[in-house]
N, C-alpha and C positions, 0 to 999 in steps of 0.2 A: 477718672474723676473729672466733672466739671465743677469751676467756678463761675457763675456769671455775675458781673458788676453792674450797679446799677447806682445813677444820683442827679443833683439837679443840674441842669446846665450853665447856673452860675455858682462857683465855688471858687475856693481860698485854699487855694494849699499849703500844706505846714509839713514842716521834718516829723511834727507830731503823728502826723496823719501817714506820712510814708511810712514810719514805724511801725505804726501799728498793723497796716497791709500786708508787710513784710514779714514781722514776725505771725501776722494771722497765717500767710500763706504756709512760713515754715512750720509751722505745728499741724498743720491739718494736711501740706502737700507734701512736705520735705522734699527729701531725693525721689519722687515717684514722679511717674508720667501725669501730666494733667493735662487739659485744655483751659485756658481762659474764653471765655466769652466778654466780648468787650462791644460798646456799641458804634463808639468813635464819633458820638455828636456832645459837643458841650465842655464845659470846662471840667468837671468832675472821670467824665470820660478819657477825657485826655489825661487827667493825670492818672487813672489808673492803668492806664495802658504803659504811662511811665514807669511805673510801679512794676509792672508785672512785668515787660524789657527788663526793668534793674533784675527783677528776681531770675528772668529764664538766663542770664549772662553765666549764673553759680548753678544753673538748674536743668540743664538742656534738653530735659525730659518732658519741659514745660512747652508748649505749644500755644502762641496769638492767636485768638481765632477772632477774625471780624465779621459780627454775623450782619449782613445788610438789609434793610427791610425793601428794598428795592433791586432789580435787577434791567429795568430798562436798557437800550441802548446808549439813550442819551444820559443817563446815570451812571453808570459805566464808564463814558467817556470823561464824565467830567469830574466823576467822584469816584468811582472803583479803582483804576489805573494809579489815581497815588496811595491806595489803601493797599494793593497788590504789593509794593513798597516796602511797606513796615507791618504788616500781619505774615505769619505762616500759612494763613491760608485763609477762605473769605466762605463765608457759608451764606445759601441763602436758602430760609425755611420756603414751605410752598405756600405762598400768599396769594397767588391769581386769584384766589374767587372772593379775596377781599378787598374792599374800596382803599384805594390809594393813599387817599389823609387820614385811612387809620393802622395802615401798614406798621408804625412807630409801634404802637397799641398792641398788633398780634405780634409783633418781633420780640418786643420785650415779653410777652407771657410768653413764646417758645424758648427763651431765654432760661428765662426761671423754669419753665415744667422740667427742663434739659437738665437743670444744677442739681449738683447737692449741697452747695453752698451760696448764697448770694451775701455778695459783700456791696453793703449801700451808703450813701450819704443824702439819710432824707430827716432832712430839719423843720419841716413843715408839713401842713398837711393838706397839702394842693400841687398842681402840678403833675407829670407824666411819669414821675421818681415815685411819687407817694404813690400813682395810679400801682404802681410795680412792685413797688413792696405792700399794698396792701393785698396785693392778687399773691403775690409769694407769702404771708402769711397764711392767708384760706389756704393753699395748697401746703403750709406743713411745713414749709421748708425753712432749715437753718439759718437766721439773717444773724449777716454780723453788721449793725451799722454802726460807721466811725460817729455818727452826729448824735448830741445828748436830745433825745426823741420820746418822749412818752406820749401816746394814746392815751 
C-alpha cells in the first residue's frame, strides 16, 4: 500500500490534526506494510513526515519514502544527504525530459498516480496543494483531507 501526502506549505499544526492522521493511518494501514510518500518541502510536509515517524515507531512495517523531484549533483549535496538521514529511502520518478521549474508539478502527480490513498491539507483553492489534489481527484483516488474544503 501507498500513502502519499500532500498540503500547503504554510500550515498550523494541532494535536487535532496529528489525530486525525494517526488514527486515518491506523484503520486503513494498521499492522501491514506500507510506504509513505512524503515530499519534504513546507510546513504541512514536515509535519506529516512527523506523523508518519510517530506512527512507523508502533508500525515497522511502515516505510519513509522521500520521493525527490530532483536528482542533480549539486542537489544531492546540499539537499539529499540530510534527507538520506530521516527517510528509509529516497525515490526519484524519471523526470529528465521535463523542465526543471515544473519538476515539483510531475513529482507530485507520480505521487498520487503511485497512491491509494492521499492524505491532504488543502484549504484553498490555489497553489501547488490544490494543483495535486485537484489532479488526485480526476484520477479517482481516495482523499482524505484534514482541512474543511468544499469545491
Amino acid at each position: 500500500m501507498i500513502i502519499s501526502f500532500c498540503g500547503h506549505s504554510k500550515f498550523h499544526k494541532t494535536e487535532e490534526y496529528e489525530k486525525k492522521i494517526l488514527s486515518f493511518l491506523e484503520e486503513k494501514v494498521g499492522n501491514n506494510s506500507a510506504d509513505m510518500y512524503l515530499g519534504g518541502y513546507g510546513d504541512f510536509d514536515e509535519f506529516a513526515y512527523q506523523c508518519c515517524k510517530k506512527y512507523q515507531e508502533k508500525h515497522p512495517l511502515v516505510s519513509l519514502v522521500f520521493v525527490t523531484p530532483y536528482l542533480s549533483v549539486e542537489y544531492q549535496r546540499n539537499h539529499l544527504e540530510h534527507q538520506k538521514e530521516r527517510y528509509d529511502s529516497i525515490l526519484y520518478p524519471e523526470l529528465e525530459s521535463k523542465p526543471p521549474r515544473f519538476a515539483i508539478i510531475y513529482r507530485n502527480r507520480y505521487m498520487v498516480d503511485h497512491a491509494d490513498f492521499v492524505v491532504a491539507f488543502v484549504a484553498h483553492n490555489w497553489g501547488g496543494a490544490y494543483t495535486t489534489y485537484k489532479y488526485a481527484k480526476r484520477k479517482n483516488k481516495p482523499i482524505y483531507n484534514l482541512a474543511r474544503f468544499e469545491e
